[in-house]
VOGU-3710 file (C-alpha; in Angstrom, 3 decimals, decimal comma):
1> xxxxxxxxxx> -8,210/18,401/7,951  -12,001/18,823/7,787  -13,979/17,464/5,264  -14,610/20,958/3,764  -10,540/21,140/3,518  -10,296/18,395/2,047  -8,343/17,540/-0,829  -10,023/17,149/-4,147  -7,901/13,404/-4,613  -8,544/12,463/-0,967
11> xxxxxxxxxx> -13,003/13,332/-1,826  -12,502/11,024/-5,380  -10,956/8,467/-3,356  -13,353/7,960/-0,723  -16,005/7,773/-3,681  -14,902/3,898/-5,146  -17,300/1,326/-3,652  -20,058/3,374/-5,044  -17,595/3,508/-8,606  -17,295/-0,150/-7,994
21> xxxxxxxxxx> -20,596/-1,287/-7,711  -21,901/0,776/-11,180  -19,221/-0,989/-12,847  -20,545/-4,287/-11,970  -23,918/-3,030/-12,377  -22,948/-1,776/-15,997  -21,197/-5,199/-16,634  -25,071/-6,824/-15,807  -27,084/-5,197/-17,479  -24,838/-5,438/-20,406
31> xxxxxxxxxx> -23,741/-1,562/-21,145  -20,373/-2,157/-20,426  -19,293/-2,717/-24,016  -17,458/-5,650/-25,977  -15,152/-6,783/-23,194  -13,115/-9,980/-23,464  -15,043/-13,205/-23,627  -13,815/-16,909/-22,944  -10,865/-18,454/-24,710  -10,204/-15,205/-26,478
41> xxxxxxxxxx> -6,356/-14,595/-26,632  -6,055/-10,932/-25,006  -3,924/-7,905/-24,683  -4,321/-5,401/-22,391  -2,660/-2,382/-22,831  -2,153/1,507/-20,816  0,325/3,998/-19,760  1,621/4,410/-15,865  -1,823/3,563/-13,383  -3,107/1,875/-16,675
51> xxxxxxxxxx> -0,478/-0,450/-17,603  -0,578/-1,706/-13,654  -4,357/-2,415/-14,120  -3,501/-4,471/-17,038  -1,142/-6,188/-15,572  -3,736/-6,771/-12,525  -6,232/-8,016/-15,075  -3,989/-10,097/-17,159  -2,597/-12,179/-14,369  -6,400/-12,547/-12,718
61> xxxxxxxxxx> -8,394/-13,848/-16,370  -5,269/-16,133/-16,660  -5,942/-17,633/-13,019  -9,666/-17,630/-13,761  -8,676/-20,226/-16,694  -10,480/-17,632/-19,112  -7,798/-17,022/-21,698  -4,131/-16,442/-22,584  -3,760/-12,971/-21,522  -1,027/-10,654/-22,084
71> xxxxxxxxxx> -0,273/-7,009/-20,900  1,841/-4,329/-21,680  2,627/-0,759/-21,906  1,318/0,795/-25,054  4,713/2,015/-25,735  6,384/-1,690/-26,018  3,117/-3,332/-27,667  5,066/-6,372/-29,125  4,469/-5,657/-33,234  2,869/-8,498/-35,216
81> xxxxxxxxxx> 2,312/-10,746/-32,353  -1,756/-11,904/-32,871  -4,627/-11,901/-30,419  -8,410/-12,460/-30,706  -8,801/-8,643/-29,046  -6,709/-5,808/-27,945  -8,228/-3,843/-24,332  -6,617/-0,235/-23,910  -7,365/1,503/-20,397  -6,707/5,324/-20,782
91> xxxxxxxxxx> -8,702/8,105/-18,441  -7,615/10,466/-20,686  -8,568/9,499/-23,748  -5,908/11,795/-25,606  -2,540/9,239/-24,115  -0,226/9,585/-27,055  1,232/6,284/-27,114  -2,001/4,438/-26,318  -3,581/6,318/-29,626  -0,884/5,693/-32,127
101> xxxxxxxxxx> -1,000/1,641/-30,967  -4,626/1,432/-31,628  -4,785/3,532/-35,232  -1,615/0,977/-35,815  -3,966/-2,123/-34,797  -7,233/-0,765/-36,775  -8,457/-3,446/-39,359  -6,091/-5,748/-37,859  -7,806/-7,323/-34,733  -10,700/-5,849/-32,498
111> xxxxxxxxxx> -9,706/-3,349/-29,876  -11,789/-2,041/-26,868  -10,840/1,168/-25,037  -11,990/2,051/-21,604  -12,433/5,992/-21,037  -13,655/8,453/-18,708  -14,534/10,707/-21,568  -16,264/10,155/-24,731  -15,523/13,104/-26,155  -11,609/12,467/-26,733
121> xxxxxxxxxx> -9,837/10,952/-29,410  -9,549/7,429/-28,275  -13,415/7,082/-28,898  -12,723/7,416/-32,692  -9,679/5,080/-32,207  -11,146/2,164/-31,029  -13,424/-0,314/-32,210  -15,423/-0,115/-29,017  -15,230/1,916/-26,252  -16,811/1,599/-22,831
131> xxxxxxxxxx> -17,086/4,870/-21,114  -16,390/5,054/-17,315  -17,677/8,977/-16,826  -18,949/8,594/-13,544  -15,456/7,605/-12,560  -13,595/10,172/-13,971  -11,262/12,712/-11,697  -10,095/16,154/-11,507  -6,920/15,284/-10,182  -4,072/14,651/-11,917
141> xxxxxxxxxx> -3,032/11,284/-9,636  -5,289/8,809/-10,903  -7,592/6,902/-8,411  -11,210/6,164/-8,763  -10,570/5,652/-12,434  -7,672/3,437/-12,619  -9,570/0,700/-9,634  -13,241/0,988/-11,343  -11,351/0,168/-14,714  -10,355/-3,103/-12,814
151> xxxxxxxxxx> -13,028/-3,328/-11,021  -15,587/-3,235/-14,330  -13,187/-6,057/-16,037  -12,633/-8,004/-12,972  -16,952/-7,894/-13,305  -16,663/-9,289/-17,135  -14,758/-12,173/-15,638  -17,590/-13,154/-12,908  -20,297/-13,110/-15,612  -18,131/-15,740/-17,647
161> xxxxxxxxxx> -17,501/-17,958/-14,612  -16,142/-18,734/-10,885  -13,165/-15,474/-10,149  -10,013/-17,910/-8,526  -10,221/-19,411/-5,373  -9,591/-16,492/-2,903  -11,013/-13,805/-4,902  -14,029/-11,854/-3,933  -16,631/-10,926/-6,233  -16,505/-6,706/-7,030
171> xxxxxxxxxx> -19,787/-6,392/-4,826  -17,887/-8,162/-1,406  -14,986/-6,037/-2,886  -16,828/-2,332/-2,458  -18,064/-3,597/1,041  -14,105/-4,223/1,968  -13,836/-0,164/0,601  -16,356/1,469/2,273  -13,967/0,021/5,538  -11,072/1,245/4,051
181> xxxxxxxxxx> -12,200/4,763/2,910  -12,610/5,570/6,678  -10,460/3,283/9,572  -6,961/4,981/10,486  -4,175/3,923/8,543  -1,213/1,983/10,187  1,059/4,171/12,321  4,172/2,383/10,967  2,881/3,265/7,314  2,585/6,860/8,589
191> xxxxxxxxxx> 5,900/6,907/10,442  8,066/5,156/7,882  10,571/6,666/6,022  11,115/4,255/3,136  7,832/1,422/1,716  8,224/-1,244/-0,677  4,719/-2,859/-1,610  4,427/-6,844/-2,353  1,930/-8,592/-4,342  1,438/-12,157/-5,575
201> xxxxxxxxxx> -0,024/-13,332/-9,059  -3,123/-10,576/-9,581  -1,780/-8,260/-6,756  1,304/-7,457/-8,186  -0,079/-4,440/-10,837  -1,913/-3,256/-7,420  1,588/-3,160/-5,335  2,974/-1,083/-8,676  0,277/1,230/-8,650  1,018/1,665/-4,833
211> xxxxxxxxxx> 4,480/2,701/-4,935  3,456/4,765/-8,088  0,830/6,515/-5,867  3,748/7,123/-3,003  5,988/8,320/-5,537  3,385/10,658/-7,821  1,694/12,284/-4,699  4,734/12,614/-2,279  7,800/12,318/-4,196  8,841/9,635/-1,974
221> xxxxxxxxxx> 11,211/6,716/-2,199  9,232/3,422/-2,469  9,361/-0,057/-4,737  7,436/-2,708/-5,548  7,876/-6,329/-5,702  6,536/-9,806/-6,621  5,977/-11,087/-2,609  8,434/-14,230/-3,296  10,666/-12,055/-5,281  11,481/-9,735/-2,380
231> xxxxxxxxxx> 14,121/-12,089/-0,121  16,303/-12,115/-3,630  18,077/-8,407/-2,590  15,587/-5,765/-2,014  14,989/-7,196/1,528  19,024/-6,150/2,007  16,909/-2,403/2,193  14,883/-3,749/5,306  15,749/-1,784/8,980  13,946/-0,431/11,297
241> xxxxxxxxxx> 11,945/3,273/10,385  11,358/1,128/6,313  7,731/-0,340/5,811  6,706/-3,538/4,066  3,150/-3,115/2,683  1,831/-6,554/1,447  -1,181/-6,850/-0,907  -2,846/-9,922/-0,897  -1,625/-13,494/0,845  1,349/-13,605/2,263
251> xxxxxxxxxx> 4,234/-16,332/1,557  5,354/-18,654/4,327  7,567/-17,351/6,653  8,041/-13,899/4,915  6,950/-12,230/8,088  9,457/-13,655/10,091  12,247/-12,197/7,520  11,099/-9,260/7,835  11,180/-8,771/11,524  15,181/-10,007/11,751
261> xxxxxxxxxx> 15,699/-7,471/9,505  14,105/-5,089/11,623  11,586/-3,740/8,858  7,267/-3,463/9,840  5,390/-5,958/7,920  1,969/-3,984/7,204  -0,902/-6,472/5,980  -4,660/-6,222/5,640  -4,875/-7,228/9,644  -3,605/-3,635/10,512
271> xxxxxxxxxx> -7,325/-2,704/9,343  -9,098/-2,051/12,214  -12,377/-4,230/11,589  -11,218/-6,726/9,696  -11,024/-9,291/12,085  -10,195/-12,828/10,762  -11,678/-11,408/7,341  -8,776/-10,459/4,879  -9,653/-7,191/3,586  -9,959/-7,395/-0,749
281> xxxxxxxxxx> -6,695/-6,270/-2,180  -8,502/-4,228/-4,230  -9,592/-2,462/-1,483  -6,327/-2,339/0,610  -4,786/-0,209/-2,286  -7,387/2,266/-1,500  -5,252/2,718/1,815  -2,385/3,442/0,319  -4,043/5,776/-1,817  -5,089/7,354/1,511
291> xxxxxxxxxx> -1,648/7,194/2,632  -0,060/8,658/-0,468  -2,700/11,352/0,229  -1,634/12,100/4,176  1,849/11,777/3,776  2,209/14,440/1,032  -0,158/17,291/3,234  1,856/16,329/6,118  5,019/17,496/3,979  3,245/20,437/2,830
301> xxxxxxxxxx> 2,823/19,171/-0,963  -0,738/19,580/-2,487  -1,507/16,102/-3,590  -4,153/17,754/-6,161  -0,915/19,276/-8,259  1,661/16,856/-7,755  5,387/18,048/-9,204  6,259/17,289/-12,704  2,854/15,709/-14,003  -0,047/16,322/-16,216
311> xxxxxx> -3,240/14,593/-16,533  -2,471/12,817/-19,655  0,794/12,455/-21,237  0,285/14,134/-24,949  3,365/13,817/-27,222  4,253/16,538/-29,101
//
């Protein structure tokens, strides 16, 4: 497809480093708003791509040693339970369940929403709001947003202090995407008939939002699971023609599972250019983005109007 037929999901994707590094630009200068600060105790809330971010976040300020931090969807908010600050990710703005938690939390404890549009509800909502507009998307599957979200949070935590050993800072991050955005993707992704995604501690919101991404864009049959988690019965689904897509390290001796089985282990070596360099997870869910993307014009689908789905979920 040339670049002039290309999708309008497949041109937002290719724009994150650039989304990246204005997040952790935003985050220096101080204009990214009241996020979380040291030893606050922190929820972090969303619907769908959201509530994966949070989870992302959660389990990465926890590692960093900066705070008890929960997450959840905005939907099964735990009532009466108290933290120092409640964070609510929604592109929309207008999310139904994400609004009713935070007019339920007003007066109660501070709450910060990020947005990609300050001129929605959730602005009037919150107690602070930090808007992500050059992030925001025409398409309906989120992208750009749903990693700069992370990506401007992930920021908050390397002005506070050292990320966990392992982790790159968001600028070596957007370097890892700008490869990403443009090598071929794995012919074993491309062939497969059948993906389940792995993550480990931070990287397990990213492996959900994968298989959300495979499911929302090509209607196709994929999981997700914590990396360790995955010899306890799903890897009963592994044969030959079924991908394994893991995000992040990889547990001892996993690989070798995985081959008796007869599944494909894809990691961030099947990057062409990576080298001895693991590629940021951040920026290997970009490729599955991109895959997501391929997959569902090689079926015919139009990944910009994906079946079943709106833009923002609006109860009614």
């Amino acid at each position: 497809m040339s670049a002039a037929e290309q999708s309008r999901t497949a041109a937002e994707i290719a724009t994150q480093p650039g989304c990246w590094r204005r997040a952790a630009k935003a985050v220096e200068s101080g204009s990214a708003g009241a996020l979380p600060r040291p030893g606050e105790r922190v929820a972090v809330t969303g619907c769908g791509t959201s509530w994966f971010m949070a989870q992302s976040y959660a389990a990465l300020r926890e590692a960093a040693g900066q705070g008890e931090t929960d997450a959840f969807a905005a939907s099964e908010f735990p009532a009466g339970r108290a933290y120092d600050r409640v964070v609510a990710i929604t592109r929309s703005g207008t999310t139904s369940e994400v609004l009713g938690l935070l007019t339920d939390l007003r007066g109660g404890v501070p709450t910060t929403a990020l947005t990609a549009d300050p001129a929605t509800p959730v602005t009037q909502a919150a107690d602070h709001t930090a808007v992500l507009d050059w992030a925001d998307e025409e398409s309906v599957v989120q992208t750009r947003f749903a990693t700069t979200a992370l990506a401007l949070l992930r920021a908050g935590l390397e002005r506070h202090g050292p990320l966990p050993s392992g982790v790159k800072p968001v600028e070596q991050a957007a370097v890892d995407a700008e490869l990403a955005v443009v090598q071929p993707l794995p012919p074993a992704a491309l062939d497969a008939e059948q993906w389940t995604f792995l993550g480990r501690g931070w990287t397990y919101g990213l492996a959900l939002e994968a298989a959300l991404k495979m499911r929302e864009a090509v209607g196709a049959w994929t999981e997700a699971y914590p990396a360790m988690e995955y010899r306890h019965g799903p890897i009963a689904i592994a044969r030959p023609g079924r991908a394994v897509w893991l995000l992040g390290s990889l547990p001892e001796g996993l690989s070798g599972d995985i081959a008796r089985a007869g599944g494909a282990l894809l990691a961030d070596s099947d990057c062409p250019g990576t080298g001895e360099r693991a590629l940021d997870p951040m920026a290997d869910l970009i490729r599955a983005q991109r895959l997501a993307v391929a997959l569902a014009e090689a079926s015919g689908a139009d990944p910009d109007r994906p079946r079943n789905l709106t833009r923002s979920v609006v109860l009614g």
